[in-house]
C-alpha positions as CSV (number, residue, x, y, z in Angstrom):
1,X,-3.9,-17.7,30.1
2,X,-7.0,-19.8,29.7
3,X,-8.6,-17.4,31.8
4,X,-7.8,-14.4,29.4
5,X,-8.9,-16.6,26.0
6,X,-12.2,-17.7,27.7
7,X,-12.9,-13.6,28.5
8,X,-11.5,-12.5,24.8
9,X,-14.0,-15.0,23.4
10,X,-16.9,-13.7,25.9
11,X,-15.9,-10.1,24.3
12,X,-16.0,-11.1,20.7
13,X,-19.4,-13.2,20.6
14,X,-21.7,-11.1,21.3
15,X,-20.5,-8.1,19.1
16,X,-20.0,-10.6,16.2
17,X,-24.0,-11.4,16.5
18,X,-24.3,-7.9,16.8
19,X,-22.3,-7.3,13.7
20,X,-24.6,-10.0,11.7
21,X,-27.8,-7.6,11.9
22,X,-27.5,-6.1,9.0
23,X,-30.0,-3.3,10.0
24,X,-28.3,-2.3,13.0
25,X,-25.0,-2.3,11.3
26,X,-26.3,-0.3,8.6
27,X,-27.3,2.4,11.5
28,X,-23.9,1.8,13.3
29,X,-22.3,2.7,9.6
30,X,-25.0,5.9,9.0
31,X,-23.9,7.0,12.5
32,X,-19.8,6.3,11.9
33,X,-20.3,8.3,8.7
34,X,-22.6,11.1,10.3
35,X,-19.6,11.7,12.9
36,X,-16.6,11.4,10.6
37,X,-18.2,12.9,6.9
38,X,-16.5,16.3,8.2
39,X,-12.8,14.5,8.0
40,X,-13.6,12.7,4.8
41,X,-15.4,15.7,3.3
42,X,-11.9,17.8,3.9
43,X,-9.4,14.9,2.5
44,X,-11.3,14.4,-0.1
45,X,-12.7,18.0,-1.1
46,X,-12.8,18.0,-5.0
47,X,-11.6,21.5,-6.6
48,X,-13.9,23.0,-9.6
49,X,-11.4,22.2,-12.7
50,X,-13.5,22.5,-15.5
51,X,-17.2,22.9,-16.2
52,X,-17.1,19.1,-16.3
53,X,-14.8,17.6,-13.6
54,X,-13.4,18.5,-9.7
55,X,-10.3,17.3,-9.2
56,X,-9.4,16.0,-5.6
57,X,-6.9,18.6,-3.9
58,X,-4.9,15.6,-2.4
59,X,-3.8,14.5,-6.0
60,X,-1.9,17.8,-6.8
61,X,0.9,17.8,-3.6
62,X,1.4,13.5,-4.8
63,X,1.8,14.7,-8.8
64,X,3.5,17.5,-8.3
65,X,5.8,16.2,-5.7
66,X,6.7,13.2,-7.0
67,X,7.4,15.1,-10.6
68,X,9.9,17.5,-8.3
69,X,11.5,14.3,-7.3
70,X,11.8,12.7,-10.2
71,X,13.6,16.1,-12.0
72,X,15.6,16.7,-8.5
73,X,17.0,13.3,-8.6
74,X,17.5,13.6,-12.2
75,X,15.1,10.4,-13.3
76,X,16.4,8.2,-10.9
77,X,13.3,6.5,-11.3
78,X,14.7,5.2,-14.8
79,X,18.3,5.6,-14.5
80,X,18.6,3.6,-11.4
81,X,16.1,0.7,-12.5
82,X,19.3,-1.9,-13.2
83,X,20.9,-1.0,-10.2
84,X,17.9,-1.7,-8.4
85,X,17.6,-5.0,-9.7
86,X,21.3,-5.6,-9.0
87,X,21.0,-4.8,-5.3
88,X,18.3,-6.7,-4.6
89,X,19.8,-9.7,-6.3
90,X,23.1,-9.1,-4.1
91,X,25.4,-7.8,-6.1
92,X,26.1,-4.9,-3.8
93,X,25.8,-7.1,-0.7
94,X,30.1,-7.2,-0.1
95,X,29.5,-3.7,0.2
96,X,27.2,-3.7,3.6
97,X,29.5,-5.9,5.4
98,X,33.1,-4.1,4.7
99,X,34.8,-3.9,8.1
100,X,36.6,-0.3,7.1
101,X,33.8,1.4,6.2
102,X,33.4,4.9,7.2
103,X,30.7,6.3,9.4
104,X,28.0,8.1,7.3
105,X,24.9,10.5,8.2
106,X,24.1,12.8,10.8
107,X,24.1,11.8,14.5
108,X,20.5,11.3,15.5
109,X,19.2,14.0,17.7
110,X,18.1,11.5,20.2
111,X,21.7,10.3,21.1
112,X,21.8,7.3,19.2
113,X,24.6,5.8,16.8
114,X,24.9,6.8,13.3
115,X,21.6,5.7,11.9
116,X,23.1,4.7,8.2
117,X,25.3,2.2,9.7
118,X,24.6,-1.0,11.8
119,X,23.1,0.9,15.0
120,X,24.1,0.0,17.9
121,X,26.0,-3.4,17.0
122,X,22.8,-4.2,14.5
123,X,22.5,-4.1,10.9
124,X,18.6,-4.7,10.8
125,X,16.2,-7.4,10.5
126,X,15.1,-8.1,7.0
127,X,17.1,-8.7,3.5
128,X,16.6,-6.6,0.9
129,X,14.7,-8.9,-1.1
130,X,12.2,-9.4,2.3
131,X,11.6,-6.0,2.6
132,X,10.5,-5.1,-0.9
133,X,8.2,-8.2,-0.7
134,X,6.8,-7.1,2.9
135,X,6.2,-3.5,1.4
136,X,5.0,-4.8,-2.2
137,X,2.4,-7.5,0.0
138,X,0.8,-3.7,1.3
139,X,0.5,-2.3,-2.2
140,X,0.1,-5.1,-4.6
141,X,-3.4,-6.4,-3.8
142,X,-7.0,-5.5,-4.7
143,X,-5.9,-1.9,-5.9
144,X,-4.5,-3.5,-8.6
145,X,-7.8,-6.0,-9.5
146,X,-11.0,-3.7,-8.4
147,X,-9.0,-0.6,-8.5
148,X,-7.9,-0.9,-11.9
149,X,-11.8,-2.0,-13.1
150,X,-12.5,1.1,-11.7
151,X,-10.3,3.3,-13.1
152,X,-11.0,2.0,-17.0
153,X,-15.0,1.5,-16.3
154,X,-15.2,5.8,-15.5
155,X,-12.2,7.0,-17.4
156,X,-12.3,4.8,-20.1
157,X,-9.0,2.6,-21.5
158,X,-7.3,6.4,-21.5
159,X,-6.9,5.8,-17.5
160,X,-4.3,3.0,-18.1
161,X,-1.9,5.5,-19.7
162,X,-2.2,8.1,-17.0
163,X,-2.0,5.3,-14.1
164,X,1.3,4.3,-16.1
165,X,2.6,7.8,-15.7
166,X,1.7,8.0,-12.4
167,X,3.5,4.6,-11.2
168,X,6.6,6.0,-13.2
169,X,6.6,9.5,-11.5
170,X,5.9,8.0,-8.1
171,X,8.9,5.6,-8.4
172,X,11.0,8.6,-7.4
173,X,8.3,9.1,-4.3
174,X,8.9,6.1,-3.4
175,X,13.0,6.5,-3.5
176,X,13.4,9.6,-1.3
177,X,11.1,8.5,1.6
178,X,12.2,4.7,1.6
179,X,15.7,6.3,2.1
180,X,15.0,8.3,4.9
181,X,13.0,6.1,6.5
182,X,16.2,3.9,6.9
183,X,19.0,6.7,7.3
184,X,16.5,8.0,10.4
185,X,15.1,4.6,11.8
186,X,15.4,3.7,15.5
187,X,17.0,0.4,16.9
188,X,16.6,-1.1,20.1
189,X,18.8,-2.7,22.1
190,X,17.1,-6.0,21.0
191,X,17.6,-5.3,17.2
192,X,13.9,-4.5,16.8
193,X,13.6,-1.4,14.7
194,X,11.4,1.6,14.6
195,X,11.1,3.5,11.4
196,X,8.9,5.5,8.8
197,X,7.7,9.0,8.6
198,X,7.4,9.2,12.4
199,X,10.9,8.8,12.9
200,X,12.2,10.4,9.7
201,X,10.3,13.9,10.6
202,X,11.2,13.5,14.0
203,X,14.8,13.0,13.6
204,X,15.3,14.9,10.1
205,X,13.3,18.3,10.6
206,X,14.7,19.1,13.5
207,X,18.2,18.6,12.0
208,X,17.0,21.6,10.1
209,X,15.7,23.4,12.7
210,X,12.3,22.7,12.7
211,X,11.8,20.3,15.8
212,X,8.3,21.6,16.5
213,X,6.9,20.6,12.9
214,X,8.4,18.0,13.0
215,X,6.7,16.6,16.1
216,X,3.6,17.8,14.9
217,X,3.4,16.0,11.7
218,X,5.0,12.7,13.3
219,X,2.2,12.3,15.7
220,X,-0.5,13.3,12.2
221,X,1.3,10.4,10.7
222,X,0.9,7.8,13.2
223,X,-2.9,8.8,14.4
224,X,-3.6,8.3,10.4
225,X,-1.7,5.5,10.3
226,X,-3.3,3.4,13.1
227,X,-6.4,4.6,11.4
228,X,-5.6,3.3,7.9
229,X,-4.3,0.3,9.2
230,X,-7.6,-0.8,10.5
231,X,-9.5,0.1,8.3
232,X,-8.2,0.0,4.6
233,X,-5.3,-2.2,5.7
234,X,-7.7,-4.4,7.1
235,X,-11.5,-4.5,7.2
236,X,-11.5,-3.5,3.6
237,X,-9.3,-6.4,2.7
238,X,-10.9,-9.3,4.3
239,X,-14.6,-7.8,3.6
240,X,-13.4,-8.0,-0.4
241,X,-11.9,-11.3,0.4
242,X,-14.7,-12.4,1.4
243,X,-17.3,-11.3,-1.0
244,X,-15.1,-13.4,-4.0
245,X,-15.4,-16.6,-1.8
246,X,-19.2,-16.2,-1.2
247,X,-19.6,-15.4,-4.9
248,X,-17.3,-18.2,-6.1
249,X,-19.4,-21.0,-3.7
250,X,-22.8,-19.7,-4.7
251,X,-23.7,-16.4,-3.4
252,X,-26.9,-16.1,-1.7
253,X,-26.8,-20.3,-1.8
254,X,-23.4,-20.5,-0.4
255,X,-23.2,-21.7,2.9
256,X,-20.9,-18.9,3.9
257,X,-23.9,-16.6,3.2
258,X,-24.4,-14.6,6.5
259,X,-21.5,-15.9,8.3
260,X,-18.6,-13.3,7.4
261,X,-17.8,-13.4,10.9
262,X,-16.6,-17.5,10.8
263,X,-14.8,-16.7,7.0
264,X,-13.5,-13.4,9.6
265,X,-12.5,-15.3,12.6
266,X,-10.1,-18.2,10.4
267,X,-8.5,-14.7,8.6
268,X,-7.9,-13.5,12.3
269,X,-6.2,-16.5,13.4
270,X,-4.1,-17.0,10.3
271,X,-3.1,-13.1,10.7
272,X,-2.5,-13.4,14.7
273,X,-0.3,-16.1,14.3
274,X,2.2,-14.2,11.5
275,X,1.8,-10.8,13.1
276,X,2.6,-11.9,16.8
277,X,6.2,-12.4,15.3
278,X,7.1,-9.4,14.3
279,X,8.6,-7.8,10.9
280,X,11.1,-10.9,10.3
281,X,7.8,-13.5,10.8
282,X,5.8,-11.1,8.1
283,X,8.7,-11.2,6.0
284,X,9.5,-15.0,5.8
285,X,5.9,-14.8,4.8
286,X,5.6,-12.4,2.1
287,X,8.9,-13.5,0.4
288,X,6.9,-16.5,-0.4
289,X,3.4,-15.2,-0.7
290,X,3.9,-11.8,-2.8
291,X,6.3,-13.6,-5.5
292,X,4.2,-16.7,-5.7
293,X,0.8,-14.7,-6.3
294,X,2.3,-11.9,-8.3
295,X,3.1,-15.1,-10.7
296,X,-0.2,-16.9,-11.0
297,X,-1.9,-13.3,-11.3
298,X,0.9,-12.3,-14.2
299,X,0.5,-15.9,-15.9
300,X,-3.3,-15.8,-16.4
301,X,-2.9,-11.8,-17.5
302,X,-0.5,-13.1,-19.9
303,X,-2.4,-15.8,-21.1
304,X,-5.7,-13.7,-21.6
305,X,-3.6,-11.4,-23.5
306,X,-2.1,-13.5,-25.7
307,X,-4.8,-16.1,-26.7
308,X,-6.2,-12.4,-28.4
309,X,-2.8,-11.4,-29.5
310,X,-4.4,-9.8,-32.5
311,X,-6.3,-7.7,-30.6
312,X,-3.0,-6.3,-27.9
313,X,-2.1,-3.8,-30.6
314,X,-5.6,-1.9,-30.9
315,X,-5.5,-1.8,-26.5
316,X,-2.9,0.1,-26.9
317,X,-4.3,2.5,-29.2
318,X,-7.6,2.7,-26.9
319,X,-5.6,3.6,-24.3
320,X,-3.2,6.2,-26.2
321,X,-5.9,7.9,-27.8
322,X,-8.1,7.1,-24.7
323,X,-5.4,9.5,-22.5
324,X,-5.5,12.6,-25.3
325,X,-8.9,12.2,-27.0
326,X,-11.1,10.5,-25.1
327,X,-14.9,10.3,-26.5
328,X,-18.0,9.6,-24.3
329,X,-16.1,9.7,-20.9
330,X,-17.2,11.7,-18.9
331,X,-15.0,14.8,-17.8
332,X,-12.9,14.4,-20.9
333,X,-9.0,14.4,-21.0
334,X,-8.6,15.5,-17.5
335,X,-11.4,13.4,-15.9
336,X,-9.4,10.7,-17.4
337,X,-6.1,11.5,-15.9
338,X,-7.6,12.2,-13.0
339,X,-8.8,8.5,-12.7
340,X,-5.6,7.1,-14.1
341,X,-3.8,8.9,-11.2
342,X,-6.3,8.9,-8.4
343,X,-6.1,4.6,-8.5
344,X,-2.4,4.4,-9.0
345,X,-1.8,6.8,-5.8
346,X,-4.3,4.0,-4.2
347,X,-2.5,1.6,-5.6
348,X,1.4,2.0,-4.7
349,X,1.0,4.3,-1.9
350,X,3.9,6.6,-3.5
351,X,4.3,9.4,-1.2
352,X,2.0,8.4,0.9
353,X,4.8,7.1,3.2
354,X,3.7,3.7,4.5
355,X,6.6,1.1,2.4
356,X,9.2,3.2,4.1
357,X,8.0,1.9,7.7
358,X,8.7,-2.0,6.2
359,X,11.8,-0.9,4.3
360,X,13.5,0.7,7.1
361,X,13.7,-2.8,9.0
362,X,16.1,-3.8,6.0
363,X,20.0,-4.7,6.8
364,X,21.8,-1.9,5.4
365,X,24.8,0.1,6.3
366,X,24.1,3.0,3.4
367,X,20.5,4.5,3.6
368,X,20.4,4.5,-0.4
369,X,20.2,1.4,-1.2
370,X,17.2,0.4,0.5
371,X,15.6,3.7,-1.2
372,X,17.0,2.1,-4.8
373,X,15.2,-1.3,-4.1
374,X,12.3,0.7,-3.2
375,X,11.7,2.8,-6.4
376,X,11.0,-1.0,-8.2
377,X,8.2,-1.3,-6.2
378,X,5.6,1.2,-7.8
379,X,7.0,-0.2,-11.0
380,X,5.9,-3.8,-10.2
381,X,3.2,-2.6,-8.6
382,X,1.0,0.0,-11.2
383,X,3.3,-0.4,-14.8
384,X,3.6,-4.0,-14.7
385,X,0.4,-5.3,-13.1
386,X,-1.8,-2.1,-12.9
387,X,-1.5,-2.6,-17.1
388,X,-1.6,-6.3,-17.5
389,X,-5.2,-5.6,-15.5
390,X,-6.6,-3.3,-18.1
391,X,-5.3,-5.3,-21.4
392,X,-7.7,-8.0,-19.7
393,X,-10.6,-5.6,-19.2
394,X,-10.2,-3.8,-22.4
395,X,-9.2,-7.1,-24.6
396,X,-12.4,-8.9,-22.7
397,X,-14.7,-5.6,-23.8
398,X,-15.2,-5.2,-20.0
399,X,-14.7,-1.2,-20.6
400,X,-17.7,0.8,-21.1
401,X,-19.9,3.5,-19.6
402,X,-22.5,0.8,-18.2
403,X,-19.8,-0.2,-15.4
404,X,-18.8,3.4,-14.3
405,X,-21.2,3.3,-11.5
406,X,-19.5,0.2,-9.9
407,X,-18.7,0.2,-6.2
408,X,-15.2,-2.0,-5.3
409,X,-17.3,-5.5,-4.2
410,X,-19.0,-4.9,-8.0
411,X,-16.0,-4.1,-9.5
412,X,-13.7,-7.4,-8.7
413,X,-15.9,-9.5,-9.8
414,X,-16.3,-7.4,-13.4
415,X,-12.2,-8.5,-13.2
416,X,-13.5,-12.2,-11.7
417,X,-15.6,-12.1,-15.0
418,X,-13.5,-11.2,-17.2
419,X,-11.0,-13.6,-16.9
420,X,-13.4,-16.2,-16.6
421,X,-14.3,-15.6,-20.4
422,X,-10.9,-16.4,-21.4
423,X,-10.6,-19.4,-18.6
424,X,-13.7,-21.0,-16.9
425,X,-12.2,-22.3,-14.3
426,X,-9.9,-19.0,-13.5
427,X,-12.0,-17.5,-10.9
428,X,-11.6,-19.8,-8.5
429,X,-8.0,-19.2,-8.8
430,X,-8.3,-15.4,-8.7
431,X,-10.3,-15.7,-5.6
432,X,-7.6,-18.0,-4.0
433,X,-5.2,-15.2,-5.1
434,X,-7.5,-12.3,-3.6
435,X,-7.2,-14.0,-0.4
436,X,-3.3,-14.3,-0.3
437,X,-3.4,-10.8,-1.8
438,X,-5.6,-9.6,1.3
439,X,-3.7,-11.8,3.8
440,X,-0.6,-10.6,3.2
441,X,-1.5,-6.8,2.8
442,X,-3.2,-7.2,6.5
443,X,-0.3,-8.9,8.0
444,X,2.2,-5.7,6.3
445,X,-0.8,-3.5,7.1
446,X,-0.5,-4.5,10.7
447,X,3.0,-3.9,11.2
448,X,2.7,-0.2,9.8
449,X,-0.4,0.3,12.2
450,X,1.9,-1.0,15.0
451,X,4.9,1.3,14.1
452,X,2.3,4.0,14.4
453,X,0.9,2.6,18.0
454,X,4.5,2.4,19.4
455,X,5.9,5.9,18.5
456,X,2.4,7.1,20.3
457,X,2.1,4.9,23.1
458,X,5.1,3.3,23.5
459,X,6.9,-0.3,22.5
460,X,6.2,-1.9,25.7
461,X,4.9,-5.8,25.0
462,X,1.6,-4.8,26.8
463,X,1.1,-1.9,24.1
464,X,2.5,-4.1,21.3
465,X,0.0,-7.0,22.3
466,X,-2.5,-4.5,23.0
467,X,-2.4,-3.5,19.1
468,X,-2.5,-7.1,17.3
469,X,-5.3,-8.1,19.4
470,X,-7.3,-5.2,18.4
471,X,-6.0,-5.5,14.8
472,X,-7.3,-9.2,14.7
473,X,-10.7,-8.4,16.0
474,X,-11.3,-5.6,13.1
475,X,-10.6,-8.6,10.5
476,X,-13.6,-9.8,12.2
477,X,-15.6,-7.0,12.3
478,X,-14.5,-6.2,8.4
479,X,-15.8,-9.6,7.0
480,X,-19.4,-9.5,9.0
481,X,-19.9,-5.3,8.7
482,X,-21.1,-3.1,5.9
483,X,-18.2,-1.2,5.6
484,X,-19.6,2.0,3.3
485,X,-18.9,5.1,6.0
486,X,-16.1,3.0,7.6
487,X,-14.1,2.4,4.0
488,X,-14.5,6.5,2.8
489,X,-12.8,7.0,6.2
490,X,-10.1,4.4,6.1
491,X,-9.1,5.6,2.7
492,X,-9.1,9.4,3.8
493,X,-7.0,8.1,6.6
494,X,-4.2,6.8,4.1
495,X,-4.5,9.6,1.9
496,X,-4.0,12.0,4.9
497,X,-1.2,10.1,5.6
498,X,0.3,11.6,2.4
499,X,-0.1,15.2,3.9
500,X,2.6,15.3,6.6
501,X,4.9,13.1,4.9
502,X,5.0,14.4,1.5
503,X,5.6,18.2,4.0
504,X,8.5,16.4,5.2
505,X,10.0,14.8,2.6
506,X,10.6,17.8,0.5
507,X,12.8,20.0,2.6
508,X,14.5,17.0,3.7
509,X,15.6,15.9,-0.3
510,X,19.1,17.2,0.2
511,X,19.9,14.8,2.8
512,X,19.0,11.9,0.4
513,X,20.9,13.7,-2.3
514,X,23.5,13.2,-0.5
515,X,22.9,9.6,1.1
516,X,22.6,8.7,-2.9
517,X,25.5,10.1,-3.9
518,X,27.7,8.2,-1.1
519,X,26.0,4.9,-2.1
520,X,26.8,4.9,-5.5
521,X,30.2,5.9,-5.4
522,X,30.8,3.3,-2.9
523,X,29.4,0.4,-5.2
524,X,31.4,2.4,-8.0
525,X,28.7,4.1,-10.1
C-alpha cells in the first residue's frame, strides 16, 4: 500500500509543476482544442435564425421534447407538483413495503427479476429524499450563480422569463427519464445498482425491437458521460471554486495565487474520501450539503430582494417585457429566449439524462415515484433559484450590455459583487457556498462518470478504483490548468449526452405512461 501511495505521488508531482506553467499549459489547451474544435464545432453548430441570431441545433430536440412530454403526460410537471412533495416527505412510503404487492414491468431482457420491484431480494440503496439531493448536488451549483449572470448580462432581464419556462417544460424531462432509469436499472447481487440511460436504452429499446440502437446509443451515453464527468463535472467546478477563494483572499496578493494545484489537491482528498463509498456515502453527504447551501444561498437572495422591496415589482416588469420586447439586446426576442433556455438546459440537465443515473439507486418498488420526485428537481433548481439569481442582478443594476462579454470566472464574481452591495461581508459566504456547491456536484458528478466507466469496462473493484483515482487527479489538474479548450469540450460532452437519451426516451414514453398510471392508482390518485 505504501508502495503504491509513494508511486501515485511520484506520478502526480511532476505533472502538477508541469500544470503551473502557465505558457505551456496554454499550448497543451491550444493543442486540446486544435484536436477536439471538430466535436465541439458539431455539438454546438448554431443554425441561421434570423438576420440577427443562430440558434444552437441542440436546443430544439431539449424544447421540443420536453414540450411533447409535458402535453403527452398531460402537465404532469404541474399537476403532480403536491404529490411530489408528498412522496418525498413519506407519505407514500407504506406503499413500497406492502408484502402483497403485485409484480409490475417487463422482465428485463438480460434475465433479471422484475426491475420495478425489489430486484433480486433488494429494494435499492438510497431514500427518496437522498436521491433528489444527490441529483440536485449535480445541478444546483455554479449554473445557477455565473450561469444565470450570464444569461441576464447578453439577453437582458427578458432571459429570466424564458429560463422560467424552460425549468417548467423540462420538469416533465426530467419525469420520464428519471422513471426509466429506475424501472430498467441493474442490481447486483451485493445491492449495488447500475442505472441511467445506459441501461434504460439497453434494456427498453430492445423491448421494442430495436436492440441494435439501443446498444449504439448506450455506449454514446457513457463515452459522453465519462467525458462530461471530468471535465464539466469536475475541472470546471474546482477551477471556479477556486478562482472565488483567490479573489476573496486577495487575488494576485493572495497567498493561494499560483498554487491551484495545493487549493486542487485538499478538493481531491475531500472528494476521494466521499466517492470511495459509493452512492449511499455521496448521499449521506448531499442530504446535508445540498439543503444546507440551498438555504444560506435562498436567505441572502431573499434578503437582497427584500431590503429593495420597492423595487421587486419593476424586476418583474423588466423581465416580462424583457422576454416579448426586448430593447438594445442583441438578437432581439429570440436571442433572448435563446439565452434564457440555453442556461437553464445547463442548469438542470433536463433531458440531458444524467439525474436519472443517481435516481435509479432510490428504494422503490413502482418506477414512478422516483420519476414524480424527480420532476421537483428542475423546479428547485432554474424557477426557484435560477430567478431568486436574477432579482439580485437586476435589483443590484448588475444587467447591462457592458457585462455581455463576460466569461464564467468574470461572471461569478459580477454575482460575488452584487450581493456584496446589499451585504459587505456576503462574499465570503458565497464563496464558502461555491465550494460546497462545487464539492458536492463533483462527488454526484463522479458517481455518473463511474456508472458510465462500469457499463463500458466493467464493475470489477480494479475498474471502479481505476475511475476515482483518475477522477481525483483531474480535480487537480482543474484547479492549476487554463481550462478554455478543455471547458467548450466538457460542456459539448454533456450536451451530447442529451442526443442519445432524449432518442431514447421518446419511443420509450408509453412504458412510463404506463408505470405512472400503476403508481397512482396504487397510492389512490
Amino acid at each position: 500500500m505504501k508502495f503504491k501511495i509513494q508511486t501515485l505521488f511520484a506520478l502526480i508531482f511532476p505533472f502538477l509543476s508541469f500544470a503551473q506553467d502557465k505558457g505551456i499549459d496554454q499550448i497543451i489547451d491550444e493543442k486540446f482544442g486544435d484536436a477536439t474544435g471538430w466535436f465541439v464545432n458539431f455539438i454546438f453548430y448554431q443554425i441561421q435564425f434570423t438576420e440577427d441570431i443562430k440558434v444552437f441545433w441542440v436546443l430544439f430536440p431539449l424544447i421540443i421534447g420536453a414540450t411533447y412530454f409535458t402535453i403527452y403526460f398531460k402537465f404532469i410537471n404541474f399537476r403532480g407538483i403536491l404529490t411530489s412533495i408528498n412522496i418525498v416527505r413519506g407519505k407514500y412510503d407504506s406503499v413500497d413495503h406492502h408484502e402483497t404487492l403485485e409484480a409490475a414491468g417487463d422482465a428485463t431482457p438480460g434475465g433479471d427479476s422484475v426491475e420495478t420491484i425489489a430486484v433480486e431480494g433488494h429494494e435499492g440503496e438510497v431514500s427518496h429524499f437522498q436521491a433528489l439531493t444527490a441529483a440536485l448536488s449535480a445541478t444546483v451549483g455554479l449554473g445557477n450563480i455565473a450561469g444565470v449572470a450570464i444569461a441576464v448580462s447578453i439577453g437582458g432581464a427578458g432571459a429570466t422569463f424564458w429560463m422560467i419556462i424552460a425549468g417548467l417544460l423540462g420538469m416533465a424531462s426530467k419525469f420520464v427519464e428519471c422513471t426509466l432509469g429506475v424501472k430498467y436499472r441493474d442490481i447486483d447481487e451485493n445491492g449495488v445498482v447500475y442505472g441511467g440511460p445506459m441501461y434504460y436504452l439497453t434494456k427498453g429499446l430492445k423491448s421494442k425491437g430495436l436492440e441494435k440502437l439501443g446498444k449504439i446509443l448506450a455506449v454514446l451515453f457513457a463515452i459522453f458521460v465519462i467525458g462530461g464527468s471530468f471535465g464539466g463535472g469536475n475541472m470546471f467546478q474546482v477551477n471556479q471554486a477556486f478562482q472565488l477563494v483567490e479573489n476573496i483572499t486577495g487575488g494576485e496578493a493572495s497567498v493561494l495565487h499560483g498554487k491551484g494545484w495545493l487549493f486542487g489537491v485538499v478538493m481531491a482528498a475531500l472528494v476521494g474520501i466521499v466517492i470511495i463509498g459509493g452512492i449511499k456515502k455521496i448521499a449521506k453527504v448531499t442530504d446535508k450539503i445540498v439543503p444546507f447551501m440551498v438555504v444560506i444561498y435562498v436567505t441572502a437572495s431573499l434578503f437582497v430582494i427584500f431590503s429593495n422591496i420597492n423595487m421587486i415589482g419593476d424586476a418583474f416588469v423588466q423581465i416580462f417585457n424583457g422576454a416579448f420586447s426586448p430593447e438594445g439586446v442583441a438578437g432581439g426576442a429570440v436571442g433572448v429566449l435563446v439565452q434564457g433556455f440555453r442556461r437553464a438546459a445547463f442548469s438542470n440537465e433536463a433531458g440531458i439524462g444524467s439525474a436519472s443515473i443517481a435516481h435509479s439507486a432510490v428504494k422503490t418498488r413502482y418506477a414512478a415515484s422516483e420519476g414524480m420526485v424527480a420532476l421537483l428537481e428542475p423546479f428547485i433548481d432554474t424557477v426557484v433559484v435560477c430567478t431568486m439569481t436574477a432579482l439580485v442582478l437586476i435589483i443590484t443594476g448588475n444587467v447591462n450590455a457592458a457585462n455581455a462579454s463576460l466569461n464564467d470566472a468574470q461572471a461569478i464574481l459580477l454575482t460575488s459583487g452584487a450581493f456584496e452591495s446589499a451585504i459587505s461581508w456576503f462574499p465570503y459566504v458565497l464563496t464558502v457556498a461555491v465550494v460546497l456547491f462545487a464539492f458536492s456536484t463533483m462527488i454526484s458528478w463522479s458517481y455518473y462518470g463511474f456508472q458510465g466507466w462500469a457499463y463500458l469496462f466493467g464493475r470489477s473493484k480494479k475498474m471502479e478504483y481505476t475511475y476515482k483515482i483518475i477522477f481525483c487527479l483531474f480535480v487537480v489538474v482543474g484547479s492549476a490548468a487554463s481550462l478554455g479548450s478543455v471547458i467548450g469540450f466538457s460542456d459539448a460532452m454533456i450536451f451530447a449526452m442529451m442526443v442519445p437519451n432524449m432518442v431514447g426516451i421518446v419511443i420509450l414514453a408509453p412504458k412510463v405512461k404506463k408505470e405512472l398510471n400503476k403508481y397512482l392508482s396504487a397510492i389512490g390518485k
